[in-house]
N, C-alpha and C positions, 0 to 999 in steps of 0.2 A: 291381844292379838287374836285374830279368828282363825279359828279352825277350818282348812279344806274339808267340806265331807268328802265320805268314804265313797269309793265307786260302788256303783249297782253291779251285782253278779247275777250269771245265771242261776235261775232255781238249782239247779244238778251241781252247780258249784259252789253256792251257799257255804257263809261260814258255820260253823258245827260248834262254837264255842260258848254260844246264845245258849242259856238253859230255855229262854222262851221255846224257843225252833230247832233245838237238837238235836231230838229225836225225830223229828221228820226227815231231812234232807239222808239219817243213817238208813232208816226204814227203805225210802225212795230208792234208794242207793243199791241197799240189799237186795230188795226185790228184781227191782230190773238185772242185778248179775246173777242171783239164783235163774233167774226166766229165763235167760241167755246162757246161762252155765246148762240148762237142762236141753236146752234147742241144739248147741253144739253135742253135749251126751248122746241126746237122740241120734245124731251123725254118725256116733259109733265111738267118736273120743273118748278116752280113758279119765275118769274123776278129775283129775290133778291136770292135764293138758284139756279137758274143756272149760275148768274155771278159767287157768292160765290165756287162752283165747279170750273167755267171755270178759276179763279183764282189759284186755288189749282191747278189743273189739268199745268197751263202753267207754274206756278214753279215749280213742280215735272218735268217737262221737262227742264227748265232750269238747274235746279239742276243735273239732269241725264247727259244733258251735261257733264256740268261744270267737275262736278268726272272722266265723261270720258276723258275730255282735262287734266284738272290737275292731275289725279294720277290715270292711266290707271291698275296698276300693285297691287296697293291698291283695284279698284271695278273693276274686271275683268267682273262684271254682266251687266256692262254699255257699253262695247265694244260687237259689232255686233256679230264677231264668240267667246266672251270669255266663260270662264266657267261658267254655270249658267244663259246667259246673256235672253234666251227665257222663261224660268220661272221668272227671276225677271221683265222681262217686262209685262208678264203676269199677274203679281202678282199688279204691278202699275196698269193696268190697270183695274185691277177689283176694287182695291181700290178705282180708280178713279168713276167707275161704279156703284159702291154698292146701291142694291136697283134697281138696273134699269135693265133688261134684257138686254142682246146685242145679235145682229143678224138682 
């Protein structure tokens, strides 16, 4: 009997179990939340409540992805020109903001 292959993932969600590619996707990973962990600090956030953002903030991005790769036609808000797609980014992004001014 044949095997289905495995679905393709995004880079950012890559499996981590490969010794070939293990350490990249943790690297990738790292970096972008330290980057973001320091851009919310610069805000004024305290250590522990800007990682805890910078966390939230890179999975609502992954996430945003993801809907967009998997079921474009389901979250049209996720697709660059779809319907709705500049108010829902808007919308993530003050969620992501709340409490902080931007500009």
């Amino acid at each position: 009997m044949r095997r289905a292959p495995k679905p393709v993932t995004p880079a950012g969600v890559a499996r981590v179990d490969h010794p070939a590619v293990a350490e990249v996707p943790q690297r990738v990973a790292r970096n972008r939340l330290d980057h973001v962990t320091t851009l919310f600090a610069d805000l004024g956030l305290p250590p522990r409540s800007a990682r805890q953002r910078a966390v939230a903030a890179y999975a609502a991005y992954l996430g945003r992805i993801e809907l967009r790769r998997a079921v474009p036609p389901t979250a049209p808000e996720t697709v660059a020109d779809g319907e709705g797609a500049a108010e829902a980014l808007e919308h993530l992004v003050e969620m992501v903001m709340a409490g902080h001014p931007r500009g």
